[in-house]
C-alpha positions as CSV (number, residue, x, y, z in Angstrom):
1,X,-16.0,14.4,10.8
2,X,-18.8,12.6,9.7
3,X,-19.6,8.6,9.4
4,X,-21.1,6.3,7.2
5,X,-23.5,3.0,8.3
6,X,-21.7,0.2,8.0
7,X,-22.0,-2.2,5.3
8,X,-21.1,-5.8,4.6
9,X,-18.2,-6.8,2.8
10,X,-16.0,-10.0,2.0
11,X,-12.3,-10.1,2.6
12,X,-11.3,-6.3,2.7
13,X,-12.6,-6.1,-0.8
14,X,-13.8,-2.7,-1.0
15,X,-12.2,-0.1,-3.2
16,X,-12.2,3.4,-4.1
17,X,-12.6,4.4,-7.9
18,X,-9.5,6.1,-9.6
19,X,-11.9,9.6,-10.1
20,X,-13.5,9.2,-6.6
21,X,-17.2,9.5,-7.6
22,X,-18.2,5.5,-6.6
23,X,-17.0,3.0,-3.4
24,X,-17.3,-0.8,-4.8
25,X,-17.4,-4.1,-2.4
26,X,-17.6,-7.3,-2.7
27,X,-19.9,-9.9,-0.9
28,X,-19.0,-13.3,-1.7
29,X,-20.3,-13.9,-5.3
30,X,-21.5,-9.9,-5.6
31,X,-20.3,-6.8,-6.5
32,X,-21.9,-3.7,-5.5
33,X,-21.4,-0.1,-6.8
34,X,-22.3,2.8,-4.6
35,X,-22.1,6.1,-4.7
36,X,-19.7,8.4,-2.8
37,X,-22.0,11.3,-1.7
38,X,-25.5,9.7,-1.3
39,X,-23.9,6.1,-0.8
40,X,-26.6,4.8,-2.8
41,X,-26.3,1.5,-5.1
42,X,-25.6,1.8,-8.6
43,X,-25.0,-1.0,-9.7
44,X,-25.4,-5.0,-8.6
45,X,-23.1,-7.7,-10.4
46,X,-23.6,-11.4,-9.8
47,X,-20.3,-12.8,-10.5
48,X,-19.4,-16.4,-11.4
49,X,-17.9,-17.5,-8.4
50,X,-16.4,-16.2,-5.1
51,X,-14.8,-12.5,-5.6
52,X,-11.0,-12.3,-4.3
53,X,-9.7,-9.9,-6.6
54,X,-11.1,-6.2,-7.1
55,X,-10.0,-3.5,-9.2
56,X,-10.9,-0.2,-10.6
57,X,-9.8,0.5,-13.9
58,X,-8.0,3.7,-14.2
59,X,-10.2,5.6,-15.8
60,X,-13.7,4.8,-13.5
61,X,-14.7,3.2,-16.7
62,X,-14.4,-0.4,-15.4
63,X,-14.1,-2.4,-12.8
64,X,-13.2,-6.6,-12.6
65,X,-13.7,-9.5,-10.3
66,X,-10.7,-12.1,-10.4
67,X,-12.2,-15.7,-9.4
68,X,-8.7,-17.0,-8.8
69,X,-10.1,-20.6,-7.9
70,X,-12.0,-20.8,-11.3
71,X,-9.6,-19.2,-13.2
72,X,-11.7,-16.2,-14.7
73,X,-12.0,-12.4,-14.8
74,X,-14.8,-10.7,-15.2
75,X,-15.3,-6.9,-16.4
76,X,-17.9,-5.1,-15.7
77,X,-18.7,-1.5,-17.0
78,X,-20.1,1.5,-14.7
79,X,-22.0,3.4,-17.8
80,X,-23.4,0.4,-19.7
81,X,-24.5,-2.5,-17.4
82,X,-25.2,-4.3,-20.4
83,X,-21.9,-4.8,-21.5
84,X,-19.5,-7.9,-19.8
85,X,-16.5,-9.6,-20.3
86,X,-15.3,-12.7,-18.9
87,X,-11.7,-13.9,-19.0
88,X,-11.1,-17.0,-18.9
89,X,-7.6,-18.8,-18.6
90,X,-8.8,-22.0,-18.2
91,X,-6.3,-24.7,-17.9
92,X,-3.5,-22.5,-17.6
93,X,-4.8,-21.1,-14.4
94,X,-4.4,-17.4,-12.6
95,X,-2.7,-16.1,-9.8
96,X,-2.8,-12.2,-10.5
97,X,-4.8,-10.1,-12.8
98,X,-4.8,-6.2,-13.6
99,X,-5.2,-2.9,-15.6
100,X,-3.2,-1.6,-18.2
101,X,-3.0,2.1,-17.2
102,X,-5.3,2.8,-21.1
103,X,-7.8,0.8,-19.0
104,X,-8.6,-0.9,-22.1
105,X,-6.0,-4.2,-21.7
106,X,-6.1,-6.3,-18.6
107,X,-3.1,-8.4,-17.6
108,X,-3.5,-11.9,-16.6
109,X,-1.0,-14.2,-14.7
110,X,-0.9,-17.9,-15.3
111,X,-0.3,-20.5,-12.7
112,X,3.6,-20.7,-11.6
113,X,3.9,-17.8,-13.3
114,X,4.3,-19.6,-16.9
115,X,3.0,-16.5,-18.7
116,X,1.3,-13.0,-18.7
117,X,-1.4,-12.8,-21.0
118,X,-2.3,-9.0,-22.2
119,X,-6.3,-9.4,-23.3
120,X,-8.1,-6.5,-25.2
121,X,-11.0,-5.2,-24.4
122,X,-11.5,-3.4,-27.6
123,X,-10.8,-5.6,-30.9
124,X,-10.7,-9.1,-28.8
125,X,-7.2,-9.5,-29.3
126,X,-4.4,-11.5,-27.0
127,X,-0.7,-11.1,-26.3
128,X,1.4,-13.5,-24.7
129,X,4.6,-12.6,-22.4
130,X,6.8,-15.8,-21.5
131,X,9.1,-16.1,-18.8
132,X,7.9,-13.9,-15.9
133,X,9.6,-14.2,-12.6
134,X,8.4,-15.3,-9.6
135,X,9.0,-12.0,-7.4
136,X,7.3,-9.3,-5.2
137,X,6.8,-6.9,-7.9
138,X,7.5,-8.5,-11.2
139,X,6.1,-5.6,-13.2
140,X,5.4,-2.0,-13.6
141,X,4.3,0.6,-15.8
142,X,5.7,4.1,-16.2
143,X,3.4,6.7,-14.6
144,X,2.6,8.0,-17.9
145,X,1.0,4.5,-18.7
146,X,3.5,4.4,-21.8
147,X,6.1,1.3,-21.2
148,X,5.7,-1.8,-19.2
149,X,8.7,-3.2,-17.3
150,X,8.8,-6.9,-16.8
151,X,11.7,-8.9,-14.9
152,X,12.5,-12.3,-16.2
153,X,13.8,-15.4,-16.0
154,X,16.1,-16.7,-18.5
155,X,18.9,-19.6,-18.3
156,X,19.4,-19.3,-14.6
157,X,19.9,-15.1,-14.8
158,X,17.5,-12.5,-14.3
159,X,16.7,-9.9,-16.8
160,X,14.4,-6.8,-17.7
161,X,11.7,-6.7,-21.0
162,X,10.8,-3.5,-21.5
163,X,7.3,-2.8,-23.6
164,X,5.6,-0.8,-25.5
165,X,1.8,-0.4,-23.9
166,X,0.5,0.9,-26.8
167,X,1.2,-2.2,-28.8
168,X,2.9,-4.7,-26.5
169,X,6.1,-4.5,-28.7
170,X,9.3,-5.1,-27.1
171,X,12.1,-2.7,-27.1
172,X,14.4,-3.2,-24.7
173,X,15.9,-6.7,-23.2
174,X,18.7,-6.7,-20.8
175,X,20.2,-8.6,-17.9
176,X,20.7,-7.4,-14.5
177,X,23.2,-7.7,-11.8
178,X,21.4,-9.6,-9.3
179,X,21.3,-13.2,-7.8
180,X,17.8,-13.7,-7.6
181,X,15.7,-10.6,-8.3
182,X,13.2,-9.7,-5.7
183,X,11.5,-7.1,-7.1
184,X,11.0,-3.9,-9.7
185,X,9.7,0.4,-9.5
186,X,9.9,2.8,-12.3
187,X,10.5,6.4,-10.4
188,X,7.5,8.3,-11.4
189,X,9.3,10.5,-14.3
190,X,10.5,7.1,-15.9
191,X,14.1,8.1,-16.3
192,X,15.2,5.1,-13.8
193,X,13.8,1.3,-12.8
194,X,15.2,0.6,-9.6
195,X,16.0,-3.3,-9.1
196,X,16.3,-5.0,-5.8
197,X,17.4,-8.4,-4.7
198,X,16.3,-11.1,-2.5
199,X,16.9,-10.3,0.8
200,X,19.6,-12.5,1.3
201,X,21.9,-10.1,-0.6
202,X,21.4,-6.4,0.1
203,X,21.4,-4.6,-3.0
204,X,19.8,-2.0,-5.2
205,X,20.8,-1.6,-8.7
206,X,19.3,1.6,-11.0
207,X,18.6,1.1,-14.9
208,X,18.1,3.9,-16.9
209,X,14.8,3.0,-19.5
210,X,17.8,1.6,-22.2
211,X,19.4,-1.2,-19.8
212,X,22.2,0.7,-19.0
213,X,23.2,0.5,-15.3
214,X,23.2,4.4,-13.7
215,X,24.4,3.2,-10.2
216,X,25.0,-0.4,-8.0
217,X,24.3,0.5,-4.2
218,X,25.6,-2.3,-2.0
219,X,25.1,-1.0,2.1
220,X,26.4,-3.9,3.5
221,X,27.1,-8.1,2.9
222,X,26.3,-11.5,4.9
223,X,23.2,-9.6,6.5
224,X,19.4,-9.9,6.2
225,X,18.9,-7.4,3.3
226,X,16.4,-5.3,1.7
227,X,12.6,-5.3,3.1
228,X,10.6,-2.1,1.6
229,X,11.8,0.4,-1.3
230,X,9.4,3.8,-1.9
231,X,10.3,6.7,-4.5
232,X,9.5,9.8,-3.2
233,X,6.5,11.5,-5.6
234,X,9.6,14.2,-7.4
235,X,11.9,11.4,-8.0
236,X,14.4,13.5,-6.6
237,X,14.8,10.8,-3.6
238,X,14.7,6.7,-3.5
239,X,14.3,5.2,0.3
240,X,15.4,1.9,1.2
241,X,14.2,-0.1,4.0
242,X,16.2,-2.5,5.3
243,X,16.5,-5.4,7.7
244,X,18.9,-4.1,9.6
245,X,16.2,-1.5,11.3
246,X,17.6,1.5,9.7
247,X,16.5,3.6,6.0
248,X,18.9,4.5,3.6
249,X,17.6,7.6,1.1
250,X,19.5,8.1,-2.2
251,X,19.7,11.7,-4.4
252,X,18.6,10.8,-8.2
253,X,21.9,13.3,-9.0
254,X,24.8,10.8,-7.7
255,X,22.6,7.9,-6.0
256,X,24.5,8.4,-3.0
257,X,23.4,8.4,0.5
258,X,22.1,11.9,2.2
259,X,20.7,10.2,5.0
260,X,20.4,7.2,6.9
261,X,17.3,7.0,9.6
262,X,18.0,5.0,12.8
263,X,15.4,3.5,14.5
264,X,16.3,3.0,18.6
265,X,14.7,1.4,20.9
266,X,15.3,3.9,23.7
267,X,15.0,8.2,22.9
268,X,17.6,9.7,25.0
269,X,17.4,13.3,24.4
270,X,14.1,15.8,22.8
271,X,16.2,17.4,20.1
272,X,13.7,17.9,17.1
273,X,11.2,15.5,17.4
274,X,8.1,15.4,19.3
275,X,6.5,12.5,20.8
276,X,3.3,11.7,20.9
277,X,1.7,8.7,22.9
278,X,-1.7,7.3,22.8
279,X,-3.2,7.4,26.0
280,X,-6.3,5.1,27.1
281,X,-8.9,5.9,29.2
282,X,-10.8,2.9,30.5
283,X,-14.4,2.8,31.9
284,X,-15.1,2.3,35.4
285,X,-17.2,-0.4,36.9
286,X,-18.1,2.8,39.2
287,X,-19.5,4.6,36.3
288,X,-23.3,4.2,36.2
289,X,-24.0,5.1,32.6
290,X,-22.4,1.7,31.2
291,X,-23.4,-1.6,32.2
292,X,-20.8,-4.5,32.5
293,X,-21.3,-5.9,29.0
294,X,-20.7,-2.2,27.8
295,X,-17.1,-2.6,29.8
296,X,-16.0,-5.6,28.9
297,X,-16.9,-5.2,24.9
298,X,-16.6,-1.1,24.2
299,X,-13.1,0.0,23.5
300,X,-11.6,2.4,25.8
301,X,-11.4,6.4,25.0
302,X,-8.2,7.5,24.2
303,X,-6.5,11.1,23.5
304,X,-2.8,11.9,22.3
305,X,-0.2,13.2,25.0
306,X,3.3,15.2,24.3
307,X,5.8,13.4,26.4
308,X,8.2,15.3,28.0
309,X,10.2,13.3,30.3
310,X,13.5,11.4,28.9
311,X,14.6,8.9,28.6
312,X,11.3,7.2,26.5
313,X,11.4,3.1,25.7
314,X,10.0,2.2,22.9
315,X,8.1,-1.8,23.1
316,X,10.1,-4.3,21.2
317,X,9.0,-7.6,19.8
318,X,11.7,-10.2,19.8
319,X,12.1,-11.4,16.4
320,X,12.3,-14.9,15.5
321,X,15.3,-15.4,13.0
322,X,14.6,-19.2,12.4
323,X,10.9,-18.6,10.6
324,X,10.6,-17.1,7.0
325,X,9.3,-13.2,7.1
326,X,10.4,-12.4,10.4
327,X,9.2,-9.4,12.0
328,X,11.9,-7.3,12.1
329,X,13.0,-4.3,10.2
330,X,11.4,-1.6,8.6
331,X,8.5,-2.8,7.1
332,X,6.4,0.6,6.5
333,X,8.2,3.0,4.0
334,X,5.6,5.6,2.6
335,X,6.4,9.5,1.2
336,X,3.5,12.4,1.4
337,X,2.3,13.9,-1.3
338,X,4.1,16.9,-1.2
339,X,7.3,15.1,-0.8
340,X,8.2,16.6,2.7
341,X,7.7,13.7,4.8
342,X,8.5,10.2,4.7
343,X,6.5,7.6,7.6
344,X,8.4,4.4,8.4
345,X,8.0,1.4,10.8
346,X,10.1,-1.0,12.2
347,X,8.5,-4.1,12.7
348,X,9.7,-5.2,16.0
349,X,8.5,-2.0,16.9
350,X,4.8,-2.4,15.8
351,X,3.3,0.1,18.4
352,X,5.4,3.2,16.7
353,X,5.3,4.9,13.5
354,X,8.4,7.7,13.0
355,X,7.8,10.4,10.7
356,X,10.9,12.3,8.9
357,X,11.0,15.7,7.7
358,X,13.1,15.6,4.3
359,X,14.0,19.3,4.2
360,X,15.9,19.2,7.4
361,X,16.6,15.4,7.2
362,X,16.0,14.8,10.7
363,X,13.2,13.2,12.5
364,X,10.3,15.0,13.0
365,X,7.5,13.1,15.0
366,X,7.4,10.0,17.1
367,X,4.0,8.4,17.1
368,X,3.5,5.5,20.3
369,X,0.0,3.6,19.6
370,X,-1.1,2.1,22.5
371,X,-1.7,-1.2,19.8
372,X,0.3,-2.6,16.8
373,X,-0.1,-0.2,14.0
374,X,-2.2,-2.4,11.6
375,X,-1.9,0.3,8.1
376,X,-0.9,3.7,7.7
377,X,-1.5,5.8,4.3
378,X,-1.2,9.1,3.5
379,X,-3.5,12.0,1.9
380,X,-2.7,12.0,-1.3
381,X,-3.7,16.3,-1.5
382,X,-2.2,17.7,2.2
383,X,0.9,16.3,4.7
384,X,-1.8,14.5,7.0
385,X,-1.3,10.6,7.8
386,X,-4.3,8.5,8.8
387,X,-3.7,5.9,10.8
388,X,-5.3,2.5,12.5
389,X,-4.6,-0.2,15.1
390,X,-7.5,-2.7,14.7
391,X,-9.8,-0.9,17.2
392,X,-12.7,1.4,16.6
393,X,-10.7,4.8,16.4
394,X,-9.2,6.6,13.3
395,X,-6.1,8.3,14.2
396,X,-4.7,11.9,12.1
397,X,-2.0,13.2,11.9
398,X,-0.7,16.9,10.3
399,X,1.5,19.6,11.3
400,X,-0.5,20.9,14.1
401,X,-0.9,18.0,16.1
402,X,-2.8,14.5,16.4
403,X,-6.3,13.5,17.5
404,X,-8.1,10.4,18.1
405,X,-11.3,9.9,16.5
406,X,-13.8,7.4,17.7
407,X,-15.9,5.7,14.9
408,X,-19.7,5.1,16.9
409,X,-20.3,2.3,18.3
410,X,-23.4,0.9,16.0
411,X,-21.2,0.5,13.3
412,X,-19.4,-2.1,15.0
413,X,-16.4,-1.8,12.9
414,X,-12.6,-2.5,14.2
415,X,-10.5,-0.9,11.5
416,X,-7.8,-3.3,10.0
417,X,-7.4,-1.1,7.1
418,X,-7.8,2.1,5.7
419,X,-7.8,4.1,2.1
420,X,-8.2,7.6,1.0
421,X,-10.5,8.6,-1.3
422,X,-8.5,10.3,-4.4
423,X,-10.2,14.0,-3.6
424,X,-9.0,13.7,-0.1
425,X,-12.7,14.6,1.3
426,X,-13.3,11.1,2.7
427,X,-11.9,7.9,4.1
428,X,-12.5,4.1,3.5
429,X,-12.4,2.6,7.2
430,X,-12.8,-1.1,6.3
431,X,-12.8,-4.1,9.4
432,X,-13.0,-7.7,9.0
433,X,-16.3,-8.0,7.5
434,X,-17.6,-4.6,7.3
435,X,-16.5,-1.2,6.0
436,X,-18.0,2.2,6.4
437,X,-17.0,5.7,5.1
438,X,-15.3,9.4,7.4
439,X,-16.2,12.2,5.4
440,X,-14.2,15.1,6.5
441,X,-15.7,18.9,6.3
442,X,-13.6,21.4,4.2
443,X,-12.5,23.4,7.1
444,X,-11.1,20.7,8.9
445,X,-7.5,20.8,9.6
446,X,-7.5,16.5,10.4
């Protein structure tokens, strides 16, 4: 494995393109365009105002800058520099801007979410969606980019709009069975739209494209309720993370249960899994080759060991109940690519990550961090999980073991969060205000 230099950027605001080819980042009124192989700049965009927003277009094509505090979007194009858009909402306001998935429509948000506005990038033109809800997710589009879901507002009840992309037409209105709708996920054939409710009422209720209701899933009442939903990339599952520290996982056949994944605090027994734990190796005053500014600032070496002894204790982190968002349940919910393996944490377990093997429906692998696990995110081409803690090592895992990597020191960089590149050769390592690149070689099995 081979690293990047590290390079300034603003706010995590570094992104992969959609075909993998460029890396763009953001420093405070600029955008910059490298890219991936040679890391060299393409392209340099001076932007109106401070960036907070950054997004590829699907197609590579495009990329915009949302300048929430001013209101405006601009578009920028990678093959002709010439060319710009600017968005402006002006009194209205913005809050949340995207792609269509034609990459030739961007989607803009209005302040207290009074409207969606659908702008065209080709003949100029502009649509206007009322009534969005205030939610999580409050839209989503098919994986074939062809219909846009949207939940609503209307007279105190939530409902569903369901839209044509290729000319914003509505075709489908219905209302839902839920209090106050939290969020909404098309599986990725488009034959359901899974609807979830806030989490004081734990319930998931499945649509099919129509409006009419395939299956109500109610796992229990008067209870903290549902925290993190993920389909699995077939659509043959749906899991459901919940508050109450445990997964549920639905068949799309009879959107029953076929497993529910418990999370303890204490492993009794070695039955299927194995456990790994992180374990540190600190330097020694003793050891001549590192001064005492070297100890007290360089992170300590670390390698993965099996345990083996029983019983293990897993660290907890009290929750508090009184404060909104509390950190408790499972708050990581994320399937491979190949749809083998499902990766979950619970929250007040921030120092583990448990990884489930669907064909057997059992778990699989226990990974102990020796930190809070700050992002985990799979490769979207092999069954190998890259994982960070906030510290200067890149942590792998796959089917034949797990290995620390340690990024070198003159980057600097303590990784907060990661991304894969779309070919699976590379990662984006990014820290608080810096990011660099981990190319990996062919041949390697991490």
């Amino acid at each position: 494995m081979n690293f990047s230099d590290s390079f300034k950027q603003t706010n995590s605001l570094c992104r992969f393109s959609a075909c993998g080819e460029f890396v763009a980042n953001a420093v405070s009124f600029r955008l910059l365009v490298r890219e991936v192989k040679s890391l060299q700049i393409i392209q340099i965009y001076t932007c109106l105002d401070t960036v907070q927003h950054v997004e590829w277009s699907p197609d590579s094509c495009f990329i915009l800058c949302g300048m929430f505090k001013r209101g405006c979007v601009q578009v920028w194009s990678i093959e002709n520099p010439e060319w710009k858009c600017k968005i402006d909402e002006g009194s209205a306001g913005l809050i949340d801007v995207c792609w269509s998935p034609d990459s030739r429509h961007v989607l803009t948000t209005a302040d207290f979410n009074l409207r969606i506005t659908v702008w065209s990038l080709v003949n100029k033109s502009v649509s206007y969606i009322k009534y969005p809800k205030k939610a999580s997710k409050v839209l989503d589009f098919t994986e074939d980019g062809k219909y846009l879901a949207l939940a609503e507002r209307r007279d105190c009840k939530d409902c569903i709009s369901v839209f044509v992309c290729s000319d914003w037409e509505l075709i489908k209105h219905f209302e839902v069975a839920t209090n106050d709708l939290a969020g909404i996920c098309w599986s990725p054939d488009g034959r359901a739209l899974c609807v979830w409710d806030s989490l004081l009422d734990c319930k998931i209720l499945l649509y099919s494209p129509d409006g009419l209701c395939l299956s109500s899933y109610v796992p229990y009442q008067h209870a903290l309720g549902i925290k993190t939903v993920a389909w699995s990339p077939s659509s043959q599952f749906l899991a459901i993370g919940c508050y109450d520290e445990q997964v549920r996982v639905l068949n799309h056949i009879t959107w029953k249960t076929v497993a529910e994944f418990h999370h303890p605090a204490s492993i009794e027994s070695q039955d299927t899994q194995i456990i790994y734990r992180e374990a540190e190796k600190k330097l020694q005053l003793r050891d001549q080759r590192f001064s005492l500014q070297d100890i007290s600032t360089k992170c300590p070496q670390s390698k993965y060991e099996v345990v083996e002894e029983m019983p293990v204790h897993i660290k907890t982190v009290k929750a508090d109940t009184e404060t909104a968002n509390p950190k408790l349940g499972i708050g990581v919910l994320s399937w491979s690519s190949d749809n083998k393996y499902l990766v979950t944490r619970n929250d007040n377990m921030p120092n583990c990550l448990w990884i489930w093997d669907i064909r057997k429906l059992q778990l699989c692998v226990i990974l102990i961090q020796a930190e809070p696990v700050r992002c985990a995110e799979w490769d979207p081409a092999h069954p190998r999980l890259a994982v960070c803690t906030g510290n200067n090592k890149l942590y792998l895992w796959s089917l034949p073991g797990c290995v620390s990597v340690e990024v070198p020191t003159d980057t600097g960089i303590q990784i907060t969060s990661l991304q894969w590149n779309p070919t699976s050769h590379s990662l984006l390592l990014r820290g608080k205000d810096q990011f660099c690149l981990a190319f990996l070689e062919a041949d390697e099995e991490f």
